[in-house]
C-alpha positions as CSV (number, residue, x, y, z in Angstrom):
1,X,10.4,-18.3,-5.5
2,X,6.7,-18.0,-3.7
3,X,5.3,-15.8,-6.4
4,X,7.2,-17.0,-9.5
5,X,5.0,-15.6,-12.8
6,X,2.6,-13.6,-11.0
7,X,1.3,-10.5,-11.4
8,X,1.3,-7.5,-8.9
9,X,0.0,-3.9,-8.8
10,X,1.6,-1.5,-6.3
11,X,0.7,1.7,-6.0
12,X,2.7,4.4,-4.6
13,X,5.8,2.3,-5.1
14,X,8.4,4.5,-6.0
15,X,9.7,5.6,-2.4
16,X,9.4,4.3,1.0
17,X,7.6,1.5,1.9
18,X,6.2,1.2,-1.4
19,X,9.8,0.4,-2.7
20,X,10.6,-2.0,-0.3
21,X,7.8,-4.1,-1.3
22,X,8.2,-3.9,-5.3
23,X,12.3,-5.0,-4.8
24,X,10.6,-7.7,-2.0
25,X,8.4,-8.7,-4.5
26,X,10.7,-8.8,-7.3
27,X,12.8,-10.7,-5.5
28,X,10.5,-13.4,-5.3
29,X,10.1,-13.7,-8.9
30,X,6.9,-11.8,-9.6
31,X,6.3,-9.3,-12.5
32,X,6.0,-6.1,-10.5
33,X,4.0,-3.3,-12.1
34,X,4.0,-0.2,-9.7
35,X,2.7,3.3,-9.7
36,X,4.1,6.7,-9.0
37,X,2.4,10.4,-8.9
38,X,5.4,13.1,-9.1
39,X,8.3,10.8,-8.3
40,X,9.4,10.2,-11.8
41,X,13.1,10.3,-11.4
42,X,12.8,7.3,-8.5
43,X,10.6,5.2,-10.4
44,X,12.6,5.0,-13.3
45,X,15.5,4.4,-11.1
46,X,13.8,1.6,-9.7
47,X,13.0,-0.2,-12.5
48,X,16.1,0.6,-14.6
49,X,17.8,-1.3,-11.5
50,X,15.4,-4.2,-11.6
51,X,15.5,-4.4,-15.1
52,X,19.3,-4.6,-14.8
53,X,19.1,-7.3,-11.8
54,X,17.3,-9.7,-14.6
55,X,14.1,-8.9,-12.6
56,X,10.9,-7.8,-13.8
57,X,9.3,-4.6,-12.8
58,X,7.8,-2.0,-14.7
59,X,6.9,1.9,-13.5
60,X,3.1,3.1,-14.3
61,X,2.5,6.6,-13.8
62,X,-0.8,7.3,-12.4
63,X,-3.1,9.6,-10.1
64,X,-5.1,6.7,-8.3
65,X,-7.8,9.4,-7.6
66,X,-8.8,9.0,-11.0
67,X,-11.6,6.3,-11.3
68,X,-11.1,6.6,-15.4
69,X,-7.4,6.6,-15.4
70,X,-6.8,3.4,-13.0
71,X,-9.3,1.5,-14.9
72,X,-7.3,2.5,-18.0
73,X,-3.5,1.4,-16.1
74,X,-5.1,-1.8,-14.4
75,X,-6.5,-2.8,-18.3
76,X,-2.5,-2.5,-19.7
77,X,-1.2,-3.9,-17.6
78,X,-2.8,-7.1,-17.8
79,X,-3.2,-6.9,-21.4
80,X,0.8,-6.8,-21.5
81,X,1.5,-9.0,-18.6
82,X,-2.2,-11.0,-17.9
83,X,-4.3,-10.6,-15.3
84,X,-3.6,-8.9,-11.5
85,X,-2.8,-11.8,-9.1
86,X,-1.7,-9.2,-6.2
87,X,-2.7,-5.8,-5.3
88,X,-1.4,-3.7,-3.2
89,X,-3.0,-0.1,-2.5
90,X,0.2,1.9,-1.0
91,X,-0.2,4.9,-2.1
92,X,-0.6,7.8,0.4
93,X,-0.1,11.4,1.1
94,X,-0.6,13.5,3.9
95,X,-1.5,17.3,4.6
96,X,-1.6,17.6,8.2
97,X,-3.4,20.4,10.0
98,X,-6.3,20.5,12.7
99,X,-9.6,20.2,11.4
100,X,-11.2,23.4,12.7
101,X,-8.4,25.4,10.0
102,X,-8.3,22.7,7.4
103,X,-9.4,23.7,3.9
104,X,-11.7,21.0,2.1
105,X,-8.9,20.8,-0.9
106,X,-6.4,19.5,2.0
107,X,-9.4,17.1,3.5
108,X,-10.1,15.7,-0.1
109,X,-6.7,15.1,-1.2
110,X,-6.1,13.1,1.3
111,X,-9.1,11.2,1.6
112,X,-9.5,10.7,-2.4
113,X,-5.5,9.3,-2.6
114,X,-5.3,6.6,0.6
115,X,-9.0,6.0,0.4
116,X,-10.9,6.4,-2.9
117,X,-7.4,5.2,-4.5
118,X,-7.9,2.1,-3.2
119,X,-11.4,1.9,-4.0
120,X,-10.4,2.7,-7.7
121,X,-7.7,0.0,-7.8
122,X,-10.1,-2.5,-6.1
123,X,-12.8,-1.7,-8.5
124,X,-10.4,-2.5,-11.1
125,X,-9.0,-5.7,-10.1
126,X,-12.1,-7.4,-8.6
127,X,-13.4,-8.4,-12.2
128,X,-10.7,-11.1,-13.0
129,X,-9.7,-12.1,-9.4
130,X,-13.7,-13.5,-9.1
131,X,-13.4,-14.9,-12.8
132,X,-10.6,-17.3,-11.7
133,X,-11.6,-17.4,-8.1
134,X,-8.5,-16.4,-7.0
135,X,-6.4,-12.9,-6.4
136,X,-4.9,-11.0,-2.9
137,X,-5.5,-7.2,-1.9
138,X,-3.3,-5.8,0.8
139,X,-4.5,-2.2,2.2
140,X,-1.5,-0.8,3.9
141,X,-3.1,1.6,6.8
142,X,-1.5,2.9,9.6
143,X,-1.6,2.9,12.8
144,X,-3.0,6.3,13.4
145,X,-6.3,4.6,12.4
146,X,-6.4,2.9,15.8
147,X,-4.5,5.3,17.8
148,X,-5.7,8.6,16.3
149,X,-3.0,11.3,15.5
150,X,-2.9,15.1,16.5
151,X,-3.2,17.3,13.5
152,X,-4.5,14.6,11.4
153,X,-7.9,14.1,11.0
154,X,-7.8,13.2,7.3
155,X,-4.9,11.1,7.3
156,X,-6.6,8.9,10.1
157,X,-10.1,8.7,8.6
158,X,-9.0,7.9,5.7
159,X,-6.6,5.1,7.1
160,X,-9.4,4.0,9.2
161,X,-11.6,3.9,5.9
162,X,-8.7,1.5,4.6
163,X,-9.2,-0.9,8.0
164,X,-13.0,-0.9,7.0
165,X,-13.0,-0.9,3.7
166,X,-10.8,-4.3,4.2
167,X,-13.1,-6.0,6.7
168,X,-16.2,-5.7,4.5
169,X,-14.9,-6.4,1.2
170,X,-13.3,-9.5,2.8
171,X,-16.5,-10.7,3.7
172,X,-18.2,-10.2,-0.1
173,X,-15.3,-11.5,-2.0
174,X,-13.6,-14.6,0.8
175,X,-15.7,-17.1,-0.9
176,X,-14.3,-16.6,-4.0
177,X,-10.8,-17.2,-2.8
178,X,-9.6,-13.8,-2.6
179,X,-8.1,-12.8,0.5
180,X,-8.3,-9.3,1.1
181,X,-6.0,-7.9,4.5
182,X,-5.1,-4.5,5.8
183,X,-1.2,-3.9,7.3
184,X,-1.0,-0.6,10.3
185,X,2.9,0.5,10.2
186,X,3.8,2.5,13.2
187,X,6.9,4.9,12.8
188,X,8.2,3.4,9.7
189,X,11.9,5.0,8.5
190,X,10.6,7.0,5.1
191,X,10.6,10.4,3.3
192,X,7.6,11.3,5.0
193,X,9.1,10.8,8.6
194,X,12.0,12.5,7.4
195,X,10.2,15.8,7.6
196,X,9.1,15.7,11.0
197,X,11.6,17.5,13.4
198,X,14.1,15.5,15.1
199,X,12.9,16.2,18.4
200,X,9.4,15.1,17.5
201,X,11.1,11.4,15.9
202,X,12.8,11.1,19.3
203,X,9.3,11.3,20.9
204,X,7.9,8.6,18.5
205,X,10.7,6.4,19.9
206,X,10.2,6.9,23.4
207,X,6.3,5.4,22.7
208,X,7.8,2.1,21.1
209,X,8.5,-0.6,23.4
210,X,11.1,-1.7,21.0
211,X,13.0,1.7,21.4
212,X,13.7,2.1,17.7
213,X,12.2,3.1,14.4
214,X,11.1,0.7,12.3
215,X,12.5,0.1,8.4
216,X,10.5,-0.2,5.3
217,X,12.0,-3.6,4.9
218,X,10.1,-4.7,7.8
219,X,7.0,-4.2,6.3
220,X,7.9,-5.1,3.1
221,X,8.7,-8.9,4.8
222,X,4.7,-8.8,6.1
223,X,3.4,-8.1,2.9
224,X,5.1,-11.1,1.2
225,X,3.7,-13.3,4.3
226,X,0.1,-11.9,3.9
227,X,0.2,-12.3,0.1
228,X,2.2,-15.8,0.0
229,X,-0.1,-19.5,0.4
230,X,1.5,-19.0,3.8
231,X,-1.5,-16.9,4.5
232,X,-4.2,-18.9,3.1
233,X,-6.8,-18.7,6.1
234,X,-6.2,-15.1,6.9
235,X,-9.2,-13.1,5.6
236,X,-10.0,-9.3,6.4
237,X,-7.7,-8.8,8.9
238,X,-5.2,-5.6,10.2
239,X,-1.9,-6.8,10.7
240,X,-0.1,-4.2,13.0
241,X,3.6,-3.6,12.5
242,X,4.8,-1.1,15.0
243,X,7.6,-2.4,17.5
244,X,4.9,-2.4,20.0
245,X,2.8,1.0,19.9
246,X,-0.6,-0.4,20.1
């Protein structure tokens, strides 16, 4: 198993893509710590069903928009388990609406959860990944950071942030041995699509050369690539996942 004994963070890992990659990495023999906001019931589902697989996972609740409180999760956990070997900042939200009626509480949730989030997380991790010159960060974006999206200013600026934020931190922290990448999923099969009108999913298909929606697992598979040795000279890159959007 490629990550046997290590350590990974996931945030936003209760539902969605986020789950697909804690039971990926799982799977793989990691110890998988991973965070969720308001989804209690589904984390603890999760993990009771790891835990009863012989696997081990553990559910962390946390609000990644606090810089105090992820310092504080990122500490226990490698007090209990040792040090973060993986991270993987997951966890987003989105509160669509154009920008000339958007509220600044809708523009700052969004832009404190999928971008500051993973500024916290990073912030947290970095210490011990340089110390033993070694550690991977994943940023999973989206692809409305290259494409744009109607309606969603936040949600793309703050994905783009994510594409940024990976390209320069790459370059302060490669020669250290710490790979830090970015992954853009297109029309990914999740809760969050789930509430878009089926007419409007139809038209999402029609734009993917593929002609079908993609699955969580799917993305789940390029995250183990990106954080596996497999990977080793891939440094601040965005890997796009989308059945051919872009």
């Amino acid at each position: 198993m490629r990550f046997d004994g290590q350590v990974v963070f996931v945030t936003g890992g209760a539902r969605g893509i986020g789950n697909a990659i804690v039971r990926r990495f799982a799977d793989e023999g990691a110890v998988v710590l991973f965070t969720y906001k308001s989804n209690e019931s589904a984390a603890l589902r999760l993990e009771a069903e790891l835990l009863a697989q012989g696997k081990r996972a553990k559910a962390v609740a946390l609000d990644v928009c606090s810089h105090v409180q992820t310092l504080a999760a990122i500490d226990a956990a490698a007090r209990e388990f040792g040090p973060i070997d993986v991270l993987i900042n997951n966890a987003g939200v989105t509160e669509d609406g154009f920008l000339m009626f958007m509220e600044e509480p809708s523009w700052d949730k969004v832009i404190d959860t999928n971008l500051k989030g993973a500024y916290n997380c990073c912030k947290a991790v970095l210490p011990s990944m340089i110390s033993k010159r070694r550690g991977v960060i994943i940023n999973i974006s989206s692809i409305s950071a290259l494409a744009g999206a109607l309606g969603q200013t936040n949600y793309c600026a703050s994905k783009a942030g994510l594409i940024g934020l990976t390209r320069a931190l790459s370059r302060e922290v490669a020669g250290k041995n710490i790979r830090v990448n970015a992954i853009a999923p297109g029309y990914i099969v999740t809760d969050m699509l789930e509430k878009v009108p089926e007419r409007v999913r139809q038209q999402f298909v029609e734009k993917i050369s593929c002609g079908r929606l993609g699955e969580t697992d799917e993305v789940a598979k390029v995250v183990i690539f990106l954080a596996s040795s497999d990977a080793s000279y891939i440094y601040g890159q965005t890997i796009i996942v989308d059945g051919g959007i872009i």
